[in-house]
N, C-alpha and C positions, 0 to 999 in steps of 0.2 A: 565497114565499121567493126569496132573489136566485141567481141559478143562477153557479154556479160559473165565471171568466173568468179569461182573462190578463192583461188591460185594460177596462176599464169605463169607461161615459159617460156625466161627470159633471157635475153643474148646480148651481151655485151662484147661490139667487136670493136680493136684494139686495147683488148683486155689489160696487157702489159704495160702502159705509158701514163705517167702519171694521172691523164684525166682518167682513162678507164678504170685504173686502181682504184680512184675516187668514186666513178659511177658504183663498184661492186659496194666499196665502204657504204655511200648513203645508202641501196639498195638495202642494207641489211641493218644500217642504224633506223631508219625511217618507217621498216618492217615492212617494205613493201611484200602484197601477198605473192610471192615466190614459189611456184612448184618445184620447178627446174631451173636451176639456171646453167648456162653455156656460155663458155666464153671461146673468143676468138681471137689470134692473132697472127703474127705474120710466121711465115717457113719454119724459121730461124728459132719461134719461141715456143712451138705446138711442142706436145710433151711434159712442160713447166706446169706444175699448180699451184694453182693461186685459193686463197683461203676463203671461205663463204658460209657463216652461220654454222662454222664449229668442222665443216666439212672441207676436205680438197677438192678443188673442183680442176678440172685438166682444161690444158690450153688447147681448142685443137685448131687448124690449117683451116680456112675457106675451103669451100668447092660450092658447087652447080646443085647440089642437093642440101646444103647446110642449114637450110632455113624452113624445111618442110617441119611442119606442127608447133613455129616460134609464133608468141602472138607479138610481142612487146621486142625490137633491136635498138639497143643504144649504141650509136655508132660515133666511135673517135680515133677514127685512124687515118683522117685525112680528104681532100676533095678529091682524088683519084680514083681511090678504094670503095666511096662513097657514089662517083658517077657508077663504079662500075656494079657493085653490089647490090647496091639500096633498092635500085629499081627489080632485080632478081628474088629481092626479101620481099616486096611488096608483091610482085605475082606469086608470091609461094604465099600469101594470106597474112603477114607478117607485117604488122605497122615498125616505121621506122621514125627513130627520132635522132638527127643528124646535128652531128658537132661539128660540122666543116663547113665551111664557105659556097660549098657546092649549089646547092638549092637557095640560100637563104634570098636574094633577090627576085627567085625565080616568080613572077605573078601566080602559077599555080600552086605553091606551097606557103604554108601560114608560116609566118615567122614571131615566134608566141615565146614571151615572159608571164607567165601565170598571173600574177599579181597585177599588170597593163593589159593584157586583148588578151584573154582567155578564151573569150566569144570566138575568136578566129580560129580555133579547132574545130571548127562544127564544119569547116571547107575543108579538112583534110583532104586527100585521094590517095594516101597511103604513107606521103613523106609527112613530117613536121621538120621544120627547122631549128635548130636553136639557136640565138647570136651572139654574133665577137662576146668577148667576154667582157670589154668595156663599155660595148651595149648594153647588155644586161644591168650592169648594174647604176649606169648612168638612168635610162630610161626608170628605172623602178622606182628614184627617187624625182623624174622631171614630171610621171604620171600624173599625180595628184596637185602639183603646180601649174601642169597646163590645165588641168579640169578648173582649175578653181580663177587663172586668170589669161588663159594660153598666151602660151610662149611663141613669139613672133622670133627669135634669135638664141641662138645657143655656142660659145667659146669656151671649147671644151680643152686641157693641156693634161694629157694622161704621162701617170710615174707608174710603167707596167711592172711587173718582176719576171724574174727569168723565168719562173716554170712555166708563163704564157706560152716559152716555147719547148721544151718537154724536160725528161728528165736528163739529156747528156748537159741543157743550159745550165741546168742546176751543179752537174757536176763542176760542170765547167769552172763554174761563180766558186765554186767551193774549192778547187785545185788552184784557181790565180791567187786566189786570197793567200790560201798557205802558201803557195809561190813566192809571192808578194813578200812577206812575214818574213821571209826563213832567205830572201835577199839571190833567191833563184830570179832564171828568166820564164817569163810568163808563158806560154804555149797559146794562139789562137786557134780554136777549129768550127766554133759555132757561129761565132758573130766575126764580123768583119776588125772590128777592135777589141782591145780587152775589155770585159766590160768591171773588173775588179775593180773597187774605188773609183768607178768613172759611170756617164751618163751617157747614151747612146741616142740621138735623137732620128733614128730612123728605127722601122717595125715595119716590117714587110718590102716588096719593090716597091721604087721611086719611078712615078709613075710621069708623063710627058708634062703634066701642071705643075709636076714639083712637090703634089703631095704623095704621099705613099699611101699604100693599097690597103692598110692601117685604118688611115683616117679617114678614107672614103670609107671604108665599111662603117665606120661609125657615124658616119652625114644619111646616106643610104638608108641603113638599116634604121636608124632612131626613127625620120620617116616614115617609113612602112609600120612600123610598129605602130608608134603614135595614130598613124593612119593621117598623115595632114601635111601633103607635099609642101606646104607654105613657108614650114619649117626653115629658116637659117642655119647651117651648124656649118662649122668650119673647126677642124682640129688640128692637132698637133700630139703624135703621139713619142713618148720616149718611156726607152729601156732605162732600167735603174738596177743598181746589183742589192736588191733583195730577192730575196728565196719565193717568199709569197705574199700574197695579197695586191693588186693593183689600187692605185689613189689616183684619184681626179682633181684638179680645178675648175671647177664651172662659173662662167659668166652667163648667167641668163638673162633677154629682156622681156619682159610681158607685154601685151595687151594693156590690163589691168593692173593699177598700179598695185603691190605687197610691199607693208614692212617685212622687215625682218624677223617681229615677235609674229606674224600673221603666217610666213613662213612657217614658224618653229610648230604653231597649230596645227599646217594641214598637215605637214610630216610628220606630228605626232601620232596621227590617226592613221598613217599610211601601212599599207602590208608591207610587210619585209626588210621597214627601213623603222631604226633608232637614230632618236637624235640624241647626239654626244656632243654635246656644246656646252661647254663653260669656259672658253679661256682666259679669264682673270684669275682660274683656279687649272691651267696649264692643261686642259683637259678636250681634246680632241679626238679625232678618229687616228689611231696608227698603225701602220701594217700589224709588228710585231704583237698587238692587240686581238686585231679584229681575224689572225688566220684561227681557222677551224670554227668559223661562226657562221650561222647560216645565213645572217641579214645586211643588208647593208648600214654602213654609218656615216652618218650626215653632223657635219660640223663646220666651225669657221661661218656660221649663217650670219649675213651681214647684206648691205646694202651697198650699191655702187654708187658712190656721189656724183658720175662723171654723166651720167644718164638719167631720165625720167624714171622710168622703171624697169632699174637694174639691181639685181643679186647677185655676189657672190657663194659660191659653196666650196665646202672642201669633204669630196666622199669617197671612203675605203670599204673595198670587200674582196672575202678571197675568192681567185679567178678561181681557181680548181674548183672549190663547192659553187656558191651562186653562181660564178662566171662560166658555169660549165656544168658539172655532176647533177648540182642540187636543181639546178634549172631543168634541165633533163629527164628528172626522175618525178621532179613535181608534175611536168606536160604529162608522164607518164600516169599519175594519181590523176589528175584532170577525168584522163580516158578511161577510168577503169571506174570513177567517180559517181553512183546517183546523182541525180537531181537534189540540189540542195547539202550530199556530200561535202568532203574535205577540199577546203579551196584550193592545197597547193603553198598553204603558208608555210 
């Protein structure tokens, strides 16, 4: 367990790559109590410094001693880096809070959204996990709908953005476009197609069902979280050429039957989620809106006619913060948190 500080010393590995940039960002907007921090990244980038509360702080290279006197590792540098490290930071006395796919299924590590199962960090053994990014922010807004009439089915069709997969995507999205414009030929090297002015309906390998690796993490993972195998979900995940913010469609069905204005109530009480709903007055959740905000937005709340008790929703948030950093650093306030403390909103 992390023994109670005034300041703690903290390591963020894959310092370099958009979401780690992002972990340092919240870390220092949020004020987490920071003595030290350290960051980490690969060969290539040790050397580089990156900016922290007015100071430079240097990249440096992994090794076998790197984590001796860390209490706190935000880790985003991938499920390889993560098999091979995490367990190394964790004998060296160092909790870990993991941004890769590596652990999150695993039965012995919690897979925790603050604001859904917080309780599930009390099982730590030294990992936490953090999930997909369209996890996160789906589950934040299905919480307080299944408490109120549980959700027996979930049809979920995610519009991810490129930086879900790091910063060459974003380049990438950004050199077709001028390509595109100026009547050049486009260059592939991230995604199998261009993703310039077009929509990608594959995220991750395509796996022997035909779904990809994408949308089981979001069947799986919702799940576990929720804590209630009984769950339904079946997705459909697609790339879209924005920079940031991921948007979802959800079809929910309940238990108990919800209007729509009953909807709009419990998500109006909910942590982390705004509803932005009025569309007679053209007003919705939209990427270009909702990046650099820390909550999710819920919109489009409406009723499904086709079924008993079915909802539609339309929900945006950015993956970099909540789908990733902000989620991350909240687990991290959780643990550092008294009894009765700051919940992580």
């Amino acid at each position: 367990m992390l023994r109670k500080k005034k300041a703690y010393i903290v390591a963020v590995v894959g310092a370099t790559g958009a979401v780690g940039e992002e972990m340092i960002a919240t870390l220092e907007q949020r004020e987490f109590p920071v003595d030290r921090l350290r960051l980490f990244a690969s060969e290539r980038s040790a050397g580089r410094t990156l900016s922290f509360d007015g100071r430079d702080v240097p990249v440096e290279k992994l090794g076998k001693d790197s984590f001796a006197g860390i209490d706190i590792a935000l880790f985003s540098a991938g499920g390889d880096r993560s098999a091979q490290w995490a367990p190394a930071a964790v004998k060296a006395g160092c909790i870990v809070i993991d941004n890769s796919s590596r652990w999150r299924m695993d039965p012995e590590v919690p897979l925790v959204v603050p604001e859904v199962n917080a309780q599930d960090l009390k099982n730590h053994k030294g990992i936490i996990a953090n999930p997909n990014c369209s996890t996160i922010q789906m589950v934040v807004v299905l919480k307080p709908i299944h408490d109120a009439a549980r959700i027996r089915r979930i049809v979920v069709t995610t519009f991810q953005s490129v930086s879900g997969t790091g910063k060459k995507a974003m380049e990438e999205l950004g050199q077709q476009t001028a390509d595109l414009l100026s009547f050049r030929q486009v260059q592939k090297n991230v995604y199998p197609h261009q993703i310039a002015f077009n929509c990608l309906p594959h995220i991750g390998a395509f796996l022997d069902s035909g779904y990809t690796e994408e949308e089981m993490k979001m069947a799986n993972e919702t799940k576990k979280i929720l804590g209630d195998e009984s769950i339904r979900v079946t997705a459909t995940a697609v790339r879209v050429p924005v920079f940031r913010c991921h948007a979802e469609s959800l079809n929910i069905e309940t238990e108990k039957k919800l209007t729509a204005n009953e909807v709009r109530a419990v998500l109006a009480h909910a942590p982390g989620v705004i509803v932005y709903d009025a569309p007679e007055k053209n007003i919705y959740p939209l990427p270009i809106d909702v990046a650099d905000k820390d909550e999710t937005y819920v919109g489009r709340i409406r009723e499904d006619e086709t079924i008993g008790n079915g909802i539609n929703l339309w929900i945006v948030s950015d993956n970099l913060r909540k789908g990733a950093a902000l989620n991350a650093v909240q687990i991290a306030e959780r643990l550092i948190a008294p009894a009765g403390g700051r919940s992580g909103n």
